[in-house]
C-alpha positions in Angstrom: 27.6 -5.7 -3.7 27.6 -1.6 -4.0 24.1 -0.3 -4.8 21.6 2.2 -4.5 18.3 2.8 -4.0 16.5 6.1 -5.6 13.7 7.0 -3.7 13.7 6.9 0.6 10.1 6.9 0.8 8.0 3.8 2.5 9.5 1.1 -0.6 12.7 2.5 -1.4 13.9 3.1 2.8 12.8 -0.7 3.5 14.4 -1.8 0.6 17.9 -0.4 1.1 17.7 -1.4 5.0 16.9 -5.0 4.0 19.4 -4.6 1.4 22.2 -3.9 3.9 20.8 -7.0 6.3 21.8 -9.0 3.1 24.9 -8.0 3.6 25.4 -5.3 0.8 26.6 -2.3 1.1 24.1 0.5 -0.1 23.2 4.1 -0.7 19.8 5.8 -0.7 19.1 8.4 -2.9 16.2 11.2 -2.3 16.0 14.9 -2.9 14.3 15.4 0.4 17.0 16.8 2.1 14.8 16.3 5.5 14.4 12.7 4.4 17.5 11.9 3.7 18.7 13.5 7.8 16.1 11.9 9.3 17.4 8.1 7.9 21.0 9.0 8.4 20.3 9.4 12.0 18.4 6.0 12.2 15.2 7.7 12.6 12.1 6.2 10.0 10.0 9.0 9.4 6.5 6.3 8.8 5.2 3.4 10.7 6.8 0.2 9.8 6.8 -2.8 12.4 10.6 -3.6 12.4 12.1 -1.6 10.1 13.4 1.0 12.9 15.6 -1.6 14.7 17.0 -2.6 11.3 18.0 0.8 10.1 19.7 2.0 13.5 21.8 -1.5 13.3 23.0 -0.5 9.8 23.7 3.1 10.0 25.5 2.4 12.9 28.0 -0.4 11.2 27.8 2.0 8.1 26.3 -0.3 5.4 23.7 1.6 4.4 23.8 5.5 4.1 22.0 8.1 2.5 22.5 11.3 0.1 20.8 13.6 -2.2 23.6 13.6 -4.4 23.4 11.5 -8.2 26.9 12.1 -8.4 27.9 10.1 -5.3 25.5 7.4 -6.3 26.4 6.9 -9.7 30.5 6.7 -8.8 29.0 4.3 -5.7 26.6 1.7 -7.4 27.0 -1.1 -9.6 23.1 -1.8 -9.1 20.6 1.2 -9.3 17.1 0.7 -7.7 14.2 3.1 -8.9 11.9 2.9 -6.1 9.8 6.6 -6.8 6.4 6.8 -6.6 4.1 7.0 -9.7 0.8 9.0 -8.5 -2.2 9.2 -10.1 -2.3 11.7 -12.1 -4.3 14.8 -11.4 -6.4 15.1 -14.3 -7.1 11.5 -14.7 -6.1 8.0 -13.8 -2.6 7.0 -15.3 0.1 6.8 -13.8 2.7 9.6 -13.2 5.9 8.5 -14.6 7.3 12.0 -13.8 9.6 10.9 -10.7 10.5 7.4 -12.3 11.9 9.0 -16.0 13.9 11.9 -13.7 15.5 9.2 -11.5 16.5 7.0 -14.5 17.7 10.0 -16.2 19.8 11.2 -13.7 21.2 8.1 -12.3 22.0 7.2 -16.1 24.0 10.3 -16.7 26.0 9.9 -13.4 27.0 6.6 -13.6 30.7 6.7 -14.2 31.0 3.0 -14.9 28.4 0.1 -16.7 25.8 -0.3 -14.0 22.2 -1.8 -13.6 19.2 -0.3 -13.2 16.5 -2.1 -11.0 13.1 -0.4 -11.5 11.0 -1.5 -8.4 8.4 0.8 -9.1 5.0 0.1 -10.4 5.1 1.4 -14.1 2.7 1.1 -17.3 3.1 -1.7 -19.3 5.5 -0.8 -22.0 7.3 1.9 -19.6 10.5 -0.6 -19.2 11.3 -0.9 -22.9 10.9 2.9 -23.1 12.8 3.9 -20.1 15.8 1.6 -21.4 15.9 3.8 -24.5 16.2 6.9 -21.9 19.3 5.1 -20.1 21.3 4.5 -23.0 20.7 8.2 -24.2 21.2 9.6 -20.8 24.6 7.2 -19.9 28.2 9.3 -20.7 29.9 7.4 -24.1 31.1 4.0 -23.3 29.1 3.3 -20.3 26.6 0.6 -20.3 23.4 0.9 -18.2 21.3 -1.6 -18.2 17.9 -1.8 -17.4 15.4 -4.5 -15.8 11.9 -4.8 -13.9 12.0 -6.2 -10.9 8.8 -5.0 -9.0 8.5 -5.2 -5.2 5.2 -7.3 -3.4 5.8 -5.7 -0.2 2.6 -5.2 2.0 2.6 -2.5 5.0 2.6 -4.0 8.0 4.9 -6.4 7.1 7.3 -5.1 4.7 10.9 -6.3 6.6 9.2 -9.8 6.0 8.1 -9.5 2.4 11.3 -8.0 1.1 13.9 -10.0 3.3 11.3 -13.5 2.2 8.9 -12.4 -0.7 6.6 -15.4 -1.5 8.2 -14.9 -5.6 10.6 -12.6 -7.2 10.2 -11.6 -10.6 12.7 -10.1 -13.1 11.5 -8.7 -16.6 14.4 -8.3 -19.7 15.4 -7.0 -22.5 14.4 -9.2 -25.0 15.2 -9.4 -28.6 13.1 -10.0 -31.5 13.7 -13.2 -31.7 11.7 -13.6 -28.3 14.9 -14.0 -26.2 16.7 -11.8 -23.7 19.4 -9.7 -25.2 23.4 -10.4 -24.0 23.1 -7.0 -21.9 19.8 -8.3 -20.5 21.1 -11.9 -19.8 24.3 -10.4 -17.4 21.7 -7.8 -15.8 20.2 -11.0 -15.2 23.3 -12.8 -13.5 24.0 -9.6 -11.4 20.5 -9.8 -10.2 20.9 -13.3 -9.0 23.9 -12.1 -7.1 22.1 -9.5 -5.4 19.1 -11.9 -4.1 22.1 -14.8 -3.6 20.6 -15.8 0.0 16.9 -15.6 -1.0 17.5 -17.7 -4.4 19.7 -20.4 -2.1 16.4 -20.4 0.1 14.5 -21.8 -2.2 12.1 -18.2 -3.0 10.6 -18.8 -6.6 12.6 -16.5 -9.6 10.6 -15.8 -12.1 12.6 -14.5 -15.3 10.4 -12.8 -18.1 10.5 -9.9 -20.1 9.6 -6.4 -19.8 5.8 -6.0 -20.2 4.6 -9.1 -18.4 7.4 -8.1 -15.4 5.3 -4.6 -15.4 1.7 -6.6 -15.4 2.2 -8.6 -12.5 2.1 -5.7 -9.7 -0.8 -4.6 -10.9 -2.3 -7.7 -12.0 -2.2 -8.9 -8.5 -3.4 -5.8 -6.9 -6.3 -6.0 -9.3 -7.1 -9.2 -8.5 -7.3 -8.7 -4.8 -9.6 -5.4 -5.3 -11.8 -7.9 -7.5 -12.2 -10.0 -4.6 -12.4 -7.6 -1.8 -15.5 -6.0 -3.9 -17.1 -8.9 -4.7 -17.8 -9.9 -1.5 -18.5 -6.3 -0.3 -21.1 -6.6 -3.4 -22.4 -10.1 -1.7 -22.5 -8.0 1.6 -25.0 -5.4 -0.5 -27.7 -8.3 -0.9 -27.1 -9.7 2.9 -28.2 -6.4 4.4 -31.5 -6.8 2.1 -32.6 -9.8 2.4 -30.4 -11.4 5.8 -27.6 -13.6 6.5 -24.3 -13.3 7.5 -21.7 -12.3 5.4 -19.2 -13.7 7.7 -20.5 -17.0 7.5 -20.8 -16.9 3.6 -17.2 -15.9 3.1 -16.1 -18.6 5.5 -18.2 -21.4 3.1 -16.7 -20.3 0.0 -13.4 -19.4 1.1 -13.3 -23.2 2.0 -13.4 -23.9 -1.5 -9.3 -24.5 -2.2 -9.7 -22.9 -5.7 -11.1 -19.7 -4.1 -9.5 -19.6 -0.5 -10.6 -17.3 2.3 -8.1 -14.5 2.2 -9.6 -10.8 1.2 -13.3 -12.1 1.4 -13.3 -10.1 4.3 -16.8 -7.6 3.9 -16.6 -4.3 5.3 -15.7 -0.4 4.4 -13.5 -1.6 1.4 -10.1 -1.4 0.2 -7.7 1.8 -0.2 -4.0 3.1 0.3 -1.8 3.8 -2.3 -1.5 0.8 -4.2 -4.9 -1.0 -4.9 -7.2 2.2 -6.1 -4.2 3.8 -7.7 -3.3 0.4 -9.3 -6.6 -0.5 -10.5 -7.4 3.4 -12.2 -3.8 3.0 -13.6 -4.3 -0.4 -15.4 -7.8 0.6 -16.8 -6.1 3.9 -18.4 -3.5 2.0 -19.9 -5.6 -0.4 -21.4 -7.3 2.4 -22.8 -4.2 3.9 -24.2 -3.7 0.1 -26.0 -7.7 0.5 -27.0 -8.6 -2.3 -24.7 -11.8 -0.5 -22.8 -13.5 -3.2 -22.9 -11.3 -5.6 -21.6 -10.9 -4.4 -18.1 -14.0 -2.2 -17.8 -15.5 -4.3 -14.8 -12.7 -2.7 -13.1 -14.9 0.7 -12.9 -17.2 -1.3 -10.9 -15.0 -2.8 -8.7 -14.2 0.8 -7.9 -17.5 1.6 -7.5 -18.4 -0.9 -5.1 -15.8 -0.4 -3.3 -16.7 3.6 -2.8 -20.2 3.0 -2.5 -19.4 0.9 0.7 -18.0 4.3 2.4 -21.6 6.2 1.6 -23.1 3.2 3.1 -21.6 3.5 6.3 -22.0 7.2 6.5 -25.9 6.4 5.8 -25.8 4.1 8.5 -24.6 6.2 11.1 -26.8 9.0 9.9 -29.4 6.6 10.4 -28.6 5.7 13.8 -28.3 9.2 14.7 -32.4 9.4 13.9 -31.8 11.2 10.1 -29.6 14.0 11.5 -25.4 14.5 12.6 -25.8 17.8 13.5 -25.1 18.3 17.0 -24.2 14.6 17.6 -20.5 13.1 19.0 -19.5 10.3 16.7 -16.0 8.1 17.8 -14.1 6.7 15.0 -11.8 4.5 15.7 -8.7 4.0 12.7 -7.7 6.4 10.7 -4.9 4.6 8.3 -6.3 2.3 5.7 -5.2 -0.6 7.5 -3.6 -1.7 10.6 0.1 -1.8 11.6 0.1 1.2 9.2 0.2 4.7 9.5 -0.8 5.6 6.0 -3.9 7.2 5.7 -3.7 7.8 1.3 -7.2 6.9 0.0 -7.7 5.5 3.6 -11.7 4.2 4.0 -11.7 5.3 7.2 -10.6 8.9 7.3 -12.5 9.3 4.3 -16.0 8.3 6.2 -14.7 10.3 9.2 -14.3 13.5 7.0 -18.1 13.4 5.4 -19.3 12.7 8.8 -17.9 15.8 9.9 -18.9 17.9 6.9 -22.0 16.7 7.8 -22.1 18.2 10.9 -20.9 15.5 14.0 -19.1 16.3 16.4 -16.1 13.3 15.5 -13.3 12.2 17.7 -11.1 10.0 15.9 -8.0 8.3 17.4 -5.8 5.8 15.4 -2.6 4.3 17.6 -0.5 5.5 14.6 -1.6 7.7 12.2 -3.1 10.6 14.0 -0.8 12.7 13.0 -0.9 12.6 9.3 -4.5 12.1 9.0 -4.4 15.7 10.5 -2.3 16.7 7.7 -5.1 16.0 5.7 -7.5 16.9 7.7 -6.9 19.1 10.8 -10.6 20.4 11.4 -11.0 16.5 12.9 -10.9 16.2 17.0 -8.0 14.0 17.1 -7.6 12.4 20.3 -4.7 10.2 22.1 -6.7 7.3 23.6 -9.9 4.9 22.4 -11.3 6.0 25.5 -11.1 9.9 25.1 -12.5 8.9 21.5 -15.6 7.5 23.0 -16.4 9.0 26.1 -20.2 10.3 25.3 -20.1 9.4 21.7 -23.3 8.6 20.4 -22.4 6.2 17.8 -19.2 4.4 17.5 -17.4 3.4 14.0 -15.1 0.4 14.0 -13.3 1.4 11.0 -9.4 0.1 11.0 -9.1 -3.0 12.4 -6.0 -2.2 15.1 -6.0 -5.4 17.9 -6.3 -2.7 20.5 -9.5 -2.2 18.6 -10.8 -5.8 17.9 -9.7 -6.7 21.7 -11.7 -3.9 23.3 -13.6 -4.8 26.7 -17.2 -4.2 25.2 -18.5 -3.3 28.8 -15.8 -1.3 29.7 -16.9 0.9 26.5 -20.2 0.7 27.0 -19.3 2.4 30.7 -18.4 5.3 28.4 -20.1 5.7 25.7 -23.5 7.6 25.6 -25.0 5.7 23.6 -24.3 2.3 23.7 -24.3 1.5 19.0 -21.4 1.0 17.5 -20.6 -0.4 13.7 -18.1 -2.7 13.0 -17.2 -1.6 9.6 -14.5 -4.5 9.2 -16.3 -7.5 11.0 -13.9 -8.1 13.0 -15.9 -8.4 16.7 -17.8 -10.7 17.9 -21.8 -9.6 18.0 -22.9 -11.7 21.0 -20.3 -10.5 23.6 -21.3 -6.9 22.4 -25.6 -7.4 22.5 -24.9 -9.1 25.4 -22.6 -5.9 27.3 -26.0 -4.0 26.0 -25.0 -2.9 22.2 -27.1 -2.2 19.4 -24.4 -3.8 17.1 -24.4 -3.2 13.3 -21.9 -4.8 11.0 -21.9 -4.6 7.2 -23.3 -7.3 5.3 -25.5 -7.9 8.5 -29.7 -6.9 8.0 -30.0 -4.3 10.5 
């Protein structure tokens, strides 16, 4: 099939590249000129494992290009995906829907034959229904667009996987008030199918629903696992008082089938662009319904989750006897999480930044995303090894868990270091081989 995808940045780029390994023939869409040269010449301007070779394979054969031009994609596409981001907005915690009603808009009033729009973008509940009035407005006279919700599941890290094998699909309609989809909706529907042809024939669960509980499941899901990731950090809160091992708790209960293991893992807490966004975003829309009360825990998931950044920082102020001033602190990760380099709302730059505002001395180095956590913050010593990071640092943070960072040779550090304390703020080492190479190891959730 021909198709596009609006929006080159880290959803939209591995979706049209996965796209094309389909075996469609597709067109991304961005007015970032610099984006768009940067794709068409193979290059991917963010860390994804895999997604490089894909894209030079299909630029090369031609099956998936790029352009900042509506016109072009609206003679080229029969399927339209939106795949914009939606930012929290500055003066509060909805979503932005600025980028997502400008690419509907315009892809609606370029299309020069009927057409379907894929939104892929995470969107308020009730934003579908609206921005299918907006197509048919937009859309020349006798052209049908088409509109559905179909939103993505990809993690970082792993994104080729999750889009090219997604563990579900889902598709939200149009539907009537009758409670069924509408004609339009129900051959969107069919052209969908043939799109995700080799994924349905694999056996991936299709979910077809309409428009609002389509929108609710991103964020649904991303809410979920920010409730769990919390809660645990908030079990980790009561280990440091009273003892235990947090490690050891989470592995008991995540034996339990109806609770399972995965994100009950304590530590410096969740962030990057989805789960904090995505969790502010759901509580102001149920606010906008007059709902506060129904997803207020929500603010204290937040909470927990930031108060386990000010924990660390305590804890290496601590270990630095009650002062940073003057004192070299290694940090080691600066994107929220590994195989990443996306530092937005990243724990670990975050706690690298107040230690330095607080006087240390830090050297951070992160094996991919050096470079644009010094977009953020260049006044950071950012350094091209782990063991330029912590040659004489007097306390060492664990904060994204890389391998190069879980597998480090604790003696070989220790050789370094000037002091010989280091904080695992993602539990990810293993506290004998490090007391016994002559750390003072502290991990959250750990009495210290």
């Amino acid at each position: 099939m021909r198709m596009t995808v609006i929006g080159t940045g880290y959803l939209g780029a591995t979706h049209a590249v996965a796209m094309a390994e389909l075996g469609h023939e597709v067109l991304g869409v961005d007015v970032d000129q610099a984006k768009i040269d940067l794709l068409s010449a193979g290059q991917v301007p963010f860390h994804e494992p895999g997604l490089s070779e894909l894209l030079g394979k299909h630029v090369a054969t031609g099956a998936v290009r790029f352009t900042t031009s509506y016109e072009e994609a609206g003679a080229f596409g029969d399927v339209h995906f939106i795949g914009v981001g939606t930012p929290q907005k500055r003066n509060g915690h909805a979503a932005d829907m600025t980028y997502v009603d400008s690419a509907v808009e315009q892809i609606s009033r370029a299309a020069t034959h009927d057409c379907v729009i894929a939104g892929k973008s995470t969107v308020p509940v009730g934003s579908a229904a609206r921005l299918q009035e907006l197509a048919l407005t937009s859309a020349p006279s006798g052209t049908r667009v088409s509109l559905v919700w179909n939103p993505e599941f990809l993690r970082e890290g792993h994104a080729v996987e999750d889009t090219l094998r997604p563990d579900r699909m889902v598709l939200g309609l149009e539907y009537d008030d009758a409670g069924r989809p509408t004609s339009a909706a129900q051959a969107a529907e069919a052209v969908l199918r043939e799109v995700y042809a080799h994924q349905l024939e694999a056996g991936i669960p299709f979910i077809v629903t309409d428009y609002a509980t389509a929108e609710l499941v991103k964020v649904a899901a991303n809410s979920f696992l920010a409730i769990k990731i919390s809660f645990i950090n908030a079990l980790s809160e009561i280990t440091e008082t009273v003892g235990g091992d947090i490690r050891t708790l989470a592995d008991a209960i995540g034996l339990d089938e109806r609770i399972g293991r995965k994100f009950l893992n304590a530590g410096v807490g969740f962030g990057g662009g989805c789960l904090p966004k995505d969790i502010r975003a759901l509580r102001a829309r149920a606010s906008e319904l007059g709902l506060d009360q129904s997803l207020r825990f929500l603010a204290e998931v937040d909470d927990i989750n930031l108060r386990r950044r000010e924990y660390t920082v305590q804890l290496a102020v601590q270990e630095c006897g009650g002062s940073l001033h003057g004192t070299q602190i290694a940090v080691l990760g600066a994107a929220f999480k590994p195989e990443s380099d996306d530092v937005r709302d990243s724990p670990a730059l975050d706690i690298a930044a107040r230690l330095h505002s607080m006087g240390a001395d830090v050297r951070l180095y992160d094996p991919q995303a050096n470079a644009n956590a010094a977009q953020r913050y260049p006044r950071l010593d950012y350094v091209a090894s782990l063991d330029a990071a912590v040659t004489g640092a007097q306390v060492t943070l664990l904060l994204t868990e890389w391998r190069e960072f879980r597998d480090m040779d604790p003696r070989h550090v220790a050789s370094l270091v000037g002091t010989p304390t280091i904080i695992d703020g993602r539990n990810v080492l293993d506290p004998a081989a490090w007391q016994d190479a002559g750390w003072r190891y502290l991990a959250l959730g750990r009495r210290h």
